[in-house]
Structure formats: C-alpha cells, structure tokens
C-alpha positions as CSV (number, residue, x, y, z in Angstrom):
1,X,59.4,56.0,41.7
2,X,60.6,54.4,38.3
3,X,64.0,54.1,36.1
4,X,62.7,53.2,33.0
5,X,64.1,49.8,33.2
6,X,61.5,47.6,31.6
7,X,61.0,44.2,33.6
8,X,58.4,42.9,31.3
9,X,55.9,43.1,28.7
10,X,52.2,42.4,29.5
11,X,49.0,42.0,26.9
12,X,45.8,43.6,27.2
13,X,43.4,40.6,27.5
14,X,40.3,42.7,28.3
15,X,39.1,46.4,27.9
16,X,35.7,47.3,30.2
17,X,34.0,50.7,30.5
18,X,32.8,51.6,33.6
19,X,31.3,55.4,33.4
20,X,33.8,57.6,31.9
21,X,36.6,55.1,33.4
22,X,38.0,51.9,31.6
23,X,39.8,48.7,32.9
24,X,42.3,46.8,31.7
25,X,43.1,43.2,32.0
26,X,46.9,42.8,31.5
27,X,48.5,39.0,31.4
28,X,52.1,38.9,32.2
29,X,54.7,37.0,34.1
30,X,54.2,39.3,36.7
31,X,51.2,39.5,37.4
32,X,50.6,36.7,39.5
33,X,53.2,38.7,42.3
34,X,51.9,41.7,42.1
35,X,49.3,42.7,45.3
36,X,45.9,45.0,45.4
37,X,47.1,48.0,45.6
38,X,50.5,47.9,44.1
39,X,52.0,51.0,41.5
40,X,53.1,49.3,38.8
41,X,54.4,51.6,35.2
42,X,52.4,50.6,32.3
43,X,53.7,52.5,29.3
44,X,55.3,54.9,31.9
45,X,52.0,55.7,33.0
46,X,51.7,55.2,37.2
47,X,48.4,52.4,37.3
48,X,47.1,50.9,40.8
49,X,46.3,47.6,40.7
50,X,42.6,46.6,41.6
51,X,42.8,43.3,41.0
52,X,44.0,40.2,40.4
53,X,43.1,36.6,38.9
54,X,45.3,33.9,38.0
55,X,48.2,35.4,35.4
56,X,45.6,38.7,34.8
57,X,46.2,41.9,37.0
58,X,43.3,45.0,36.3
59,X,44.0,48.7,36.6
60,X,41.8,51.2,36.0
61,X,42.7,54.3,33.9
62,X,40.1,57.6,34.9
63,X,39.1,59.9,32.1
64,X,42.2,62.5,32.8
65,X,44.7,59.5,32.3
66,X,42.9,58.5,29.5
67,X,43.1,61.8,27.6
68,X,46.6,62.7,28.6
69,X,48.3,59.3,27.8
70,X,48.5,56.5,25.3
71,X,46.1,54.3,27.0
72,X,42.9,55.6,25.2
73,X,44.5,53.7,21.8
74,X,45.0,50.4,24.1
75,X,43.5,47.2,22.0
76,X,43.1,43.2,23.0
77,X,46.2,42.3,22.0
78,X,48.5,45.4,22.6
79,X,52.1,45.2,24.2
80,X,52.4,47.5,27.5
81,X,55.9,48.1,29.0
82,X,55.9,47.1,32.6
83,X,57.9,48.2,35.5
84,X,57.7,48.0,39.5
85,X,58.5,50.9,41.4
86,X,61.9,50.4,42.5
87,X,62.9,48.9,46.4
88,X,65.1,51.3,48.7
89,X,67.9,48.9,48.5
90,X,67.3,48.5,44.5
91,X,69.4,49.6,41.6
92,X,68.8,52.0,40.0
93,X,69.9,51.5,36.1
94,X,68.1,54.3,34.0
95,X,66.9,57.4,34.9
96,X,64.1,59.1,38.2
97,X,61.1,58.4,36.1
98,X,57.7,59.5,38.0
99,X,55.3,57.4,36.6
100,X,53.4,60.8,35.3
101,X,53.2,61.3,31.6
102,X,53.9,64.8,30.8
103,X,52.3,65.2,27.2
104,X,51.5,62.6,24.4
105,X,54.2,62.4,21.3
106,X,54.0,60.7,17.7
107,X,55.9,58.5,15.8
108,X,57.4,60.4,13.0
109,X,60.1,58.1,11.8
110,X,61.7,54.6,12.5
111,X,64.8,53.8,10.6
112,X,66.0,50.1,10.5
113,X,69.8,50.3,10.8
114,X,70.7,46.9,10.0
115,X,70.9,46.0,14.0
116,X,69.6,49.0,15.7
117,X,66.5,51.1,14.9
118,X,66.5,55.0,15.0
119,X,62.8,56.5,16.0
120,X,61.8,60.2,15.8
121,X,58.5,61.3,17.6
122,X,57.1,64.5,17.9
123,X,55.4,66.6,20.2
124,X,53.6,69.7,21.1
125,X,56.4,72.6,22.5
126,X,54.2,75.0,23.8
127,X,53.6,73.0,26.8
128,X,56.8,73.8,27.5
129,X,58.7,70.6,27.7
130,X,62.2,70.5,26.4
131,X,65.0,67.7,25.1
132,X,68.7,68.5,25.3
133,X,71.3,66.5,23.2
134,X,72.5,63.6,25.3
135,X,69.4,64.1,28.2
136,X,67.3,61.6,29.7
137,X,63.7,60.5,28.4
138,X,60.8,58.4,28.9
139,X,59.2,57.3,26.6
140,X,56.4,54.5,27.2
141,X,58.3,54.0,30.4
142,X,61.7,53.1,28.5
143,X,64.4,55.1,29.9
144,X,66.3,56.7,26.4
145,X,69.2,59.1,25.4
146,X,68.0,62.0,23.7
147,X,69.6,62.3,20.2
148,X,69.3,64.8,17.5
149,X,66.7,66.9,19.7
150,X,64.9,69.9,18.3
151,X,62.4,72.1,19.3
152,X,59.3,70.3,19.1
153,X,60.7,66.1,18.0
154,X,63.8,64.1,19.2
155,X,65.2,61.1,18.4
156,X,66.2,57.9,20.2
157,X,68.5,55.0,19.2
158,X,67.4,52.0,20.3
159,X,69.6,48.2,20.7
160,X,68.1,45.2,19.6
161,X,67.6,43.7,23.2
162,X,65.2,46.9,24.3
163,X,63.6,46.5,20.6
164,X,62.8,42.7,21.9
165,X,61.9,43.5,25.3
166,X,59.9,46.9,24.8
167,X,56.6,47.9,22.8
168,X,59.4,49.2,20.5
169,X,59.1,46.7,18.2
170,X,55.0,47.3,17.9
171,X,55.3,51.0,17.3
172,X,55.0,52.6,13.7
173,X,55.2,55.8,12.0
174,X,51.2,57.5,13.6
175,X,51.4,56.3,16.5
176,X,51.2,58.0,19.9
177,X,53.3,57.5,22.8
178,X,53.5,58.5,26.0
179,X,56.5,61.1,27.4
180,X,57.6,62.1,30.9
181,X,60.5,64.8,30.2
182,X,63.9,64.4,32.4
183,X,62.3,65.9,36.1
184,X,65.7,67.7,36.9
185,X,65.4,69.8,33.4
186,X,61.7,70.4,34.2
187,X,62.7,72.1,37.0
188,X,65.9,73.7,35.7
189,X,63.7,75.1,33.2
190,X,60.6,76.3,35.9
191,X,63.3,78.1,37.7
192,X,64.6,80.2,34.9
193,X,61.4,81.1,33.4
194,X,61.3,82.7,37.1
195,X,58.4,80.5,38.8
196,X,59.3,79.4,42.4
C-alpha cells in the first residue's frame, strides 16, 4: 500500500525489450536501499524490483501494464514519481493508493498561476470511474484534491514544492498520465450500481 506521498524522483537510464516485456533502468537516490524484490510506486504504477547495480534499480513492466499505464511513453531521460510502500508504524500523509492504475488520462490544460499551476486531464467515463468535488486522486502516484470535476476531466491544483518534487513539472498539454480513482468511491459506486 501507497499514499501518494512522493519520496523521490528517479530517471530512466535504460529501456530493454525482452519478448513482449520491457525493462527499465531507473537512477535515483533510492535505489541503492531498495532490495530484489521490493514494491516500489513508479508513476503510481506497483513495479517489483529485479535488480539492482550501483545507484540503478530495474523493474520489469509485462505487456498488460504496458498498455494500461503511462509506462509505454517512458524515454532515456524521463522523470518517474517514486514511492515505497508505506511501514506499519509509518505515516500516512495522503490518501490509500494501491499501486494499480485504474485507466490512463490526458493532459488537457496547465495554467501557470503565478506560484501555483492548475492542470486538467481527461479521461474515458465509460469505464466507470468517477471524481467528486473535493475527493482524493492519483495521479502518477501524487496524492491530489479533486477540483472542478466533471464527468469525464477534473482538475488539480498543484504548490510549487510538489511541482519541484513530482513529474509535474515535465507534463504538457498531450500527454498521458496514469490514474488510480479514490478506492472507497470505487466501491461506494460498485455497491450502488447493485454488484456485491
């Protein structure tokens, strides 16, 4: 488990393709602590690591993962959000974020506010996600309040020091990011549409 609390950025050093899978090669100041094995969010999306060299930790992303999330458009060079699933005893700052991206979502709109940014991203509402005014949402593993949500976009506000520590400040109007809906409205929502 997650809360959208971002501990650090990493950089995608390599991309290899093995089959239908691909593996990344991320450099950050974590990566050095992290173990084989390990669930670690990148861009909100739940990665194992399989392995580990100097300041470079590898994950492997399977086709499903790489259809459903961001990670397909992953270049040398890109910014990935990076979490650790949280200890027992830790804090928990943000939101219950999964590490399971629930649908893809684009960049419609990023206003500069003069020391804050407003984005907008849309998404698909026929897979039956939902935003309410005020909720909870991932996105790219950042832990946001929903504002001005509609049917099928919302928006998010977002404070300089998450704009400097967060892939934030790397995404433009087209791109795609990744979305894991608040889990209590998911199921709020699954148990009025009737489904047990």
């Amino acid at each position: 488990m997650f809360t959208g609390i971002i501990e650090t950025l990493g950089i995608v050093k390599s991309i290899e393709s093995q089959a239908t899978n691909r593996i990344f090669g991320i450099q950050s100041s974590i990566s050095a602590e992290l173990k084989i094995d390990q669930s670690v969010a990148h861009n909100g999306v739940c990665l194992t690591v399989v392995g580990i060299e100097n300041q470079i930790h590898f994950v492997t992303a399977i086709q499903e993962t790489l259809q459903k999330t961001n990670l397909s458009t992953w270049k040398i060079g890109s910014l990935i959000n990076l979490e650790r699933s949280v200890p027992a005893n830790g804090r928990f700052d943000g939101h219950i974020v999964q590490g399971h991206t629930d649908q893809i979502g684009t960049c419609i709109e990023r206003i500069d506010r003069n020391g804050s940014w407003i984005f907008t991203f849309q998404y698909n509402p026929q897979l039956g996600n939902i935003t309410v005014e005020k909720g909870s949402i991932a996105v790219n593993g950042v832990s946001l309040t929903v504002v001005n949500s509609q049917i099928d976009r919302f928006s998010v506000a977002i404070i300089p020091y998450t704009f400097e520590h967060t892939n934030f400040q790397q995404i433009n109007i087209g791109d795609i990011v990744n979305l894991e809906f608040d889990i209590i409205g998911k199921y709020v929502q699954r148990l009025l549409k009737g489904y047990l």
